[in-house]
N, C-alpha and C positions, 0 to 999 in steps of 0.2 A: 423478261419479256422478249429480249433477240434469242435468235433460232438460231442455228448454223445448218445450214445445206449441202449435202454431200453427196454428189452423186460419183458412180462410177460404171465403169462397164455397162452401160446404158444403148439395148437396140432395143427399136419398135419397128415390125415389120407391115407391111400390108401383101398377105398370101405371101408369093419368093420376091417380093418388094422390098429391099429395106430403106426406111426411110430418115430416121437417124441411127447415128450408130458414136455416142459422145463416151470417151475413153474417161474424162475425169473433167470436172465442172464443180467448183466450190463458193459458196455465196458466204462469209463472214460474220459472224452476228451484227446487226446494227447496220449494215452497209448494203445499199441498192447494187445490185450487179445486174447490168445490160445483156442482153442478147440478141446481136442483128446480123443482118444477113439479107440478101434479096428473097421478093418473090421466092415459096417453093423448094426455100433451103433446109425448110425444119424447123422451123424456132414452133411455129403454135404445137404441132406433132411433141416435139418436147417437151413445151412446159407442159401440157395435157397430159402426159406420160407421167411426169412428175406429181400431177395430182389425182391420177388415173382415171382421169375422165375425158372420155371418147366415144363418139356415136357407132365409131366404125370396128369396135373391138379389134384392135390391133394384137398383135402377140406382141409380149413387152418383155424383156429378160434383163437381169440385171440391179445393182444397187439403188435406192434410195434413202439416203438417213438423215432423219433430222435430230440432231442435238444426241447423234449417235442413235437412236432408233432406227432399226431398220423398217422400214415402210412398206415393201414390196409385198406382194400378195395381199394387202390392204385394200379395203374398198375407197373409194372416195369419201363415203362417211365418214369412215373411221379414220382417213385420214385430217380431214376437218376438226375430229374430239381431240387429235395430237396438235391442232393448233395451226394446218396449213389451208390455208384459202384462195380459191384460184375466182380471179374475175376476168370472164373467158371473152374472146373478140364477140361480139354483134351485142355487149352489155349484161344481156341477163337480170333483165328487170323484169317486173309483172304491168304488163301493158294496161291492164284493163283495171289498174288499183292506185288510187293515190298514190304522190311522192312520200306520204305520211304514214300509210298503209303496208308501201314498202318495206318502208324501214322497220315498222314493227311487227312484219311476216316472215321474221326470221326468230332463230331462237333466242331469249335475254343473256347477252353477255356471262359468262361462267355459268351460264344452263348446262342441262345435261345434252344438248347437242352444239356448244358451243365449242371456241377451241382451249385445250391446256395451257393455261401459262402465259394466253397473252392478254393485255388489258383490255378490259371492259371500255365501249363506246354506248354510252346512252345515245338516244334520238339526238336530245342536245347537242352533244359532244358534237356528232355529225354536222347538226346544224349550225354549229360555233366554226368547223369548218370549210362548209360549204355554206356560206349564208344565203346563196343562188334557192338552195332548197327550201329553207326554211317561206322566201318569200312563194316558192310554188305548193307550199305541205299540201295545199289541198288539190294539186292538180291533179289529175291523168296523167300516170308513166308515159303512156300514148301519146301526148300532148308536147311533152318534152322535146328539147333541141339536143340534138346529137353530144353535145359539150354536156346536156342537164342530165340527160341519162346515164352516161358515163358517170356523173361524179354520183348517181343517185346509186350504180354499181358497186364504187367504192366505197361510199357508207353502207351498202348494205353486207359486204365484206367485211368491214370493221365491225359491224353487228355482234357480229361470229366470234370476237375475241382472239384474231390471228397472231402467232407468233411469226407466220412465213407469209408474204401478201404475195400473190402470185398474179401478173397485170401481159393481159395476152395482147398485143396491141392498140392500148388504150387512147392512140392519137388518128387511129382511121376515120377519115370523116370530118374530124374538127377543124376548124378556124385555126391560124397559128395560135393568135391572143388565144385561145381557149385551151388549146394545149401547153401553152407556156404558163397559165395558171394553173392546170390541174397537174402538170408533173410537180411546180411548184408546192404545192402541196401534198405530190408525195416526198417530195426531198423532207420538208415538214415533217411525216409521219416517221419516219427515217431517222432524220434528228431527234426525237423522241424515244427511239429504242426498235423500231419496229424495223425489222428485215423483208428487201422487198427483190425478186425478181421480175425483170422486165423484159418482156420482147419488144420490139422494137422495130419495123422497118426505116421509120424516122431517124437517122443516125446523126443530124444534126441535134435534134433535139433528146436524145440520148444521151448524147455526149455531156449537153450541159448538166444532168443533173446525176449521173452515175458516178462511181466509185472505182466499179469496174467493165468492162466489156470484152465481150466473150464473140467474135467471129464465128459464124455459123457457115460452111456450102456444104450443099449435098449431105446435110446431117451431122456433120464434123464438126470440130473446131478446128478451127485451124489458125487461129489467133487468139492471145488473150494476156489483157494485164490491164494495169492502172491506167487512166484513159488520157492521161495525158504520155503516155509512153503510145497509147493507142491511135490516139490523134496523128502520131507521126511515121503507122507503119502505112509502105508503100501502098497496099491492096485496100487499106481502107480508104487512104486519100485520094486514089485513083478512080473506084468504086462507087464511095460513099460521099467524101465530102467536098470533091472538085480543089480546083489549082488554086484556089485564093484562102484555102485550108493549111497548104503544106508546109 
């Protein structure tokens, strides 16, 4: 069911823009890897790159493999039937359709547009882990709190059968308590086998639930390791997590 992720030689341009340009980036089967960075550094640009989905048709060059597959020239369908799924910033829910409607307007788990190889989430399953939903099943996506629609995003990701979860800033917006329950329970899906990449501006809140964390400026990396080795480089604790951090 874990993925391994492997990027490499990785630019996406906008026209003679570039706007990242990531040399090497590897996510480990089973293990959440962070990527933060301020405002405007690249993280959404890249993991969208990684799932090739983008309004702005970027030029994109460069490695993508999962589990050794290479990805690149792939559409975003076909990279979802290889088992990667992206749950992009603003949710991506159906506004105008039940929380219950949602969930089952995606394909059935090991369908033919689900993904390869990663386990199957009934409605249930979802609703065993977000039980927020289960008490809304009959709302309005519409209706939802910023906290509900987000976790109504991630089950409908889990739908899909991912073996790669791919979480584009999933804490803009929310309540602390709300985001320290829903990373919570990606650390959960994690400990279960499932490989997760996350962006991240919240770099507090990153910290606590990643493996690893990946330094994003100007597209780059330009840090990256286990996060408690990360917790302690200058540029993050100057940056990101203030003097009562260091």
């Amino acid at each position: 069911m874990s993925a391994r992720l492997e990027i490499a030689g990785l630019h996406v341009a906008y026209g003679q823009a570039e706007a990242v340009a990531v040399e090497r980036l590897v996510v480990e089967p089973g293990t959440l890897a962070g990527v933060i960075g301020a405002n405007g550094a690249g993280k959404s640009t890249l993991i969208n790159a990684v799932a090739n989905w983008s309004r702005a048709e970027p030029r994109i060059a460069g490695s993508v493999r999962l589990d050794g597959e290479e990805l690149a020239g792939l559409s975003a369908e076909a990279r979802v039937r290889r088992g990667l799924q992206l749950v992009p910033e603003g949710r991506g829910v159906f506004l105008g359709l039940s929380v219950e409607e949602n969930l089952k307007a995606v394909a059935r788990p090991g369908g033919a547009q689900g993904g390869k190889g990663g386990r199957s989430y009934a409605v249930e399953d979802v609703y065993a882990l977000f039980p927020r939903l289960r008490e809304r099943r009959a709302n309005l996506a519409g209706s939802l709190s910023g906290g509900e629609r987000q976790m109504l995003a991630v089950g409908r990701a889990l739908r899909m059968a991912p073996k790669l979860l791919l979480l584009d800033e999933p804490s803009i917006g929310l309540a602390p308590r709300l985001v320290a329950t829903l990373l919570a329970t990606i650390r959960e899906l994690v400990e279960g086998g499932l490989t997760v990449l996350l962006v991240e501006q919240n770099v507090h809140a990153a910290a606590e639930v990643t493996d690893v964390l990946h330094l994003l400026e100007r597209g780059r990396v330009v840090a990256a390791g286990p996060v408690a080795e990360m917790r302690n480089d200058p540029r993050i604790v100057e940056a990101y997590l203030g003097a009562s951090h260091g």
